[in-house]
N, C-alpha and C positions, 0 to 999 in steps of 0.2 A: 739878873740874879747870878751869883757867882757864888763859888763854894774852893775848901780847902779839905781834900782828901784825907783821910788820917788811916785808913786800912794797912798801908805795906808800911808806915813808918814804924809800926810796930815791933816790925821783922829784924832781931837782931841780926839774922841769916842776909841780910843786904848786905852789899858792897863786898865782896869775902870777907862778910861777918866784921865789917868792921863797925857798922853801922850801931849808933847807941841810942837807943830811942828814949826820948824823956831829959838824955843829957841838956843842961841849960847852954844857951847859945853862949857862952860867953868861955864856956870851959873845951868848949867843942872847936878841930883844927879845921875841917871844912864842914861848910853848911850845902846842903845839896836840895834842889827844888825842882818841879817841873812844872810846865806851862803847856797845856795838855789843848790847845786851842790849836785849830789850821783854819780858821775862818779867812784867813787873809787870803791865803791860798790862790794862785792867779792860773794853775793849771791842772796838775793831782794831784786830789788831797788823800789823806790818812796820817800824815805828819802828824795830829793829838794823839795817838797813842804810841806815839816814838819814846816817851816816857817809860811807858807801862811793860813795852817791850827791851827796854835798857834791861831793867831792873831786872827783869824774870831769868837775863841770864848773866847774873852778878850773883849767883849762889854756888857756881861751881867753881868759881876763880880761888886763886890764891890771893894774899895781899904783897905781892911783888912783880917787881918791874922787868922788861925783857934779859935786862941783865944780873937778873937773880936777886936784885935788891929787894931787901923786907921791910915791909912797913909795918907792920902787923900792930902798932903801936899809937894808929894814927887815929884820931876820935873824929869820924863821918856821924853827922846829923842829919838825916832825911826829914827835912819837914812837911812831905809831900808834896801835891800836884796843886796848883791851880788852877781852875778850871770854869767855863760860864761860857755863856753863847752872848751878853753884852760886851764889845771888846772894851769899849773905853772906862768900863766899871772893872771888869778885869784887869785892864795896865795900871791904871790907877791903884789897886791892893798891892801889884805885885813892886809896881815903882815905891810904897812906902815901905815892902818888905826889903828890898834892896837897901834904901837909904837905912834901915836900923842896923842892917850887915852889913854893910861897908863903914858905917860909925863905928861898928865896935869894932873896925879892922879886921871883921875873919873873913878869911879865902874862900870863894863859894862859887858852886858848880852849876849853870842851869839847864834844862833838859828840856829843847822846845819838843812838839811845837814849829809851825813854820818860820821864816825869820821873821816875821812881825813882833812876836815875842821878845826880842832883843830889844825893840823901841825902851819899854818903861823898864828894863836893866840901867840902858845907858839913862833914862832920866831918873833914875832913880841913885846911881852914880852922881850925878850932876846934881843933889839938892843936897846930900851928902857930903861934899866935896868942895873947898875952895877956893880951890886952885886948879887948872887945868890938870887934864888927865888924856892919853892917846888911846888910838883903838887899832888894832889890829884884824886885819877883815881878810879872812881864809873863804874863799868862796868862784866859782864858777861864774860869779856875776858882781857888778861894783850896788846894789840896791842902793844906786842915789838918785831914783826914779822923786819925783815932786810928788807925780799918784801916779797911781798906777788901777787901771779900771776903775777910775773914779775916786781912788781911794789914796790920801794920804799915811793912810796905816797900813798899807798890803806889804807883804811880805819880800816887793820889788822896794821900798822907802827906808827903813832902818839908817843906812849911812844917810839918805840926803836928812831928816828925821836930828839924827844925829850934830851934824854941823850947826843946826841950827840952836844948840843949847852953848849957856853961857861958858861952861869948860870946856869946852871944844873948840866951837867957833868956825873954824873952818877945816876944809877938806884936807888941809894942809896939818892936819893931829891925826888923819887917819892914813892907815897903810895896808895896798890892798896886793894881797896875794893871790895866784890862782885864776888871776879872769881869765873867761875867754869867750866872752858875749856884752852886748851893750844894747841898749834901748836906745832910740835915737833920741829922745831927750835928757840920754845920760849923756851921748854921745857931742853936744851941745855944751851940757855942762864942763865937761872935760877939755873942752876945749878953751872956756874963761876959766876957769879955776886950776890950782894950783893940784895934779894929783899925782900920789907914791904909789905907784904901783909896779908889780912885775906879774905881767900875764903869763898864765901856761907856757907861752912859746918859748917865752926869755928863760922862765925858770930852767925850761929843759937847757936852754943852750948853756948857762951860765951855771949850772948845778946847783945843787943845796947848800955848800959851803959859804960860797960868792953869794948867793941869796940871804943867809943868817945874816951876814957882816955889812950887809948894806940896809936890811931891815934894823938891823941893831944900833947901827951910826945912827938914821936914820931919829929914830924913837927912843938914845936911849939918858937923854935929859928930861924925861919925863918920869915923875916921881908914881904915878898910876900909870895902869896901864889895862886894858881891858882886849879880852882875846876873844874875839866871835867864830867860831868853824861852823859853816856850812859841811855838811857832807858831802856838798855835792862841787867841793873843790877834788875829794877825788876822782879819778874817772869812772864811770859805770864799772868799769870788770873789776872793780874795787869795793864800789857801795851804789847796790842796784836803785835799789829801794827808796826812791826820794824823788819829790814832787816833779822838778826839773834838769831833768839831768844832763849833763854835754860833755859828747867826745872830747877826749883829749888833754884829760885832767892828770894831776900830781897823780905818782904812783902811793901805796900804804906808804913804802920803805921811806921814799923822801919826805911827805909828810910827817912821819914818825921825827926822823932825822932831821928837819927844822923845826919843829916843836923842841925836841931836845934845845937844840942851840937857842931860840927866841926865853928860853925859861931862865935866862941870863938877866932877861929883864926883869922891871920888880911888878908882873904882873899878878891882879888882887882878884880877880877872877874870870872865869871861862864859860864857854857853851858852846852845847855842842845842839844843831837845830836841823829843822828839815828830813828827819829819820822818817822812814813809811814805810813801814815792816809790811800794810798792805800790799804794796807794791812789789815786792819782792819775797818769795816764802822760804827762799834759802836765808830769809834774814842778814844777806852782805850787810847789810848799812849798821843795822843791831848792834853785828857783831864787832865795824870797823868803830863802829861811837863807845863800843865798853871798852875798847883795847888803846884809844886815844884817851876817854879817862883815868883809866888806871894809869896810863904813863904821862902824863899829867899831875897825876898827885905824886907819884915819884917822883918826876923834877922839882915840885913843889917841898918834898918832904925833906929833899936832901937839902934844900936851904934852908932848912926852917930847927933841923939838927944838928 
């Protein structure tokens, strides 16, 4: 059984008030969703109500970006959460809800949720789409596990998940930012396949700059382009609060600051996943997932004006 929340979409007081509840999808600039599930979860959960804790503190913001940019103009559609304790009747709604938002072309936001939630995005991009499309994978970890605790939907699979759809193809459309951990039958895979990545260490050595413009070479003959942030590419004294966390992650400031720079690309939609407000009651992670979408729809909005 699965279900689609409709309580806070109501709320024109969402998103600083940007949010229009009722508007039809097609007159709307971004479509915002959550996926309120951590079943996949391989260590701590509480990542399903990383959603519900976004939002709650999306009523005191402004609609502008660190650099005083105003959006105020920008029409957010919350269509809610979805939510169910079957995963594969779940990904399935949610892959069909993607493929009718990405056909009509609107920019859309999702709110895991562990990363297993990304899975039926990226298939749901791919039934949609027909032509290849890249992915972008911000994260602490490459999730190109086969399975993981038995599972080929755990929240360690998404990229390998991934490659395996017809617009992708291979590891060679995804680029991974951020690692700094591997499973040893990632660590196998890595080794025959072809893979982009710049781990935590490199990022530091080579800074944010050098980092944009090789991710950007990199992915930017790609006509789509899909952006997955884990939270927990930052480091803990950043965003506590998330399933699995590891030293030695992107500071806020440079993450912020390659975000900026990668929104060069013609990326068609984001997520932000693995939030566990459980886990943390200072709310880091909450707070670091409102303040990466807000400045996300501002890179967004300045091309789209």
């Amino acid at each position: 059984m699965v279900k689609q929340t409709r309580e806070m979409i109501q709320d024109t007081g969402l998103w600083a008030g940007l949010n229009k509840p009722g508007l039809p999808i097609d007159e709307a600039d971004i479509i915002v969703f959550g996926i309120a599930y951590d079943g996949a979860a391989s260590f701590r959960y509480g990542a399903k109500d990383g959603p519900r804790s976004i939002r709650e503190i999306t009523y005191s913001i402004t609609p502008t970006t660190e650099d005083f940019e105003v959006f105020d103009d920008l029409k957010v559609l919350d269509i809610g959460d979805f939510s169910g304790t079957n995963q594969m009747e779940l990904f399935e709604w949610v892959k069909e809800k993607v493929c009718e938002i990405v056909k009509k072309k609107k920019f859309f936001t999702m709110l895991g949720g562990d990363h297993s939630t990304t899975i039926p995005v990226y298939q749901g991009i791919n039934k949609a789409l027909d032509e290849p499309f890249g992915i972008i994978h911000l994260d602490a970890h490459f999730d190109l596990c086969d399975e993981l605790n038995g599972s080929k939907y755990s929240h360690g699979c998404p990229s390998r998940r991934a490659i395996e759809l017809d617009n992708v193809g291979s590891s060679d459309n995804i680029y991974f930012v951020g690692i700094r951990s591997i499973e040893m039958d990632e660590l196998e895979f890595c080794k025959n396949n072809r893979i982009n990545v710049i781990n935590a260490r490199r990022f530091y050595e080579i800074g944010v700059k050098k980092a944009i413009r090789e991710v950007y070479e990199k992915m930017k003959n790609f006509k789509y382009i899909y952006l997955t942030i884990d939270i927990d590419v930052l480091d803990p004294a950043y965003a506590a609060g998330t399933g699995t966390p590891q030293f030695g992650g992107l500071s806020s400031r440079d993450l912020l600051e390659f975000l900026r720079g990668i929104f060069t690309l013609p990326i068609i939609g984001f997520d932000v996943v693995e939030v566990a407000p459980s886990l943390d009651p200072s709310l880091t992670s909450s707070f670091a997932a409102r303040k990466i979408i807000t400045e996300c729809w501002g890179h967004y909005y300045r091309k789209i004006k």
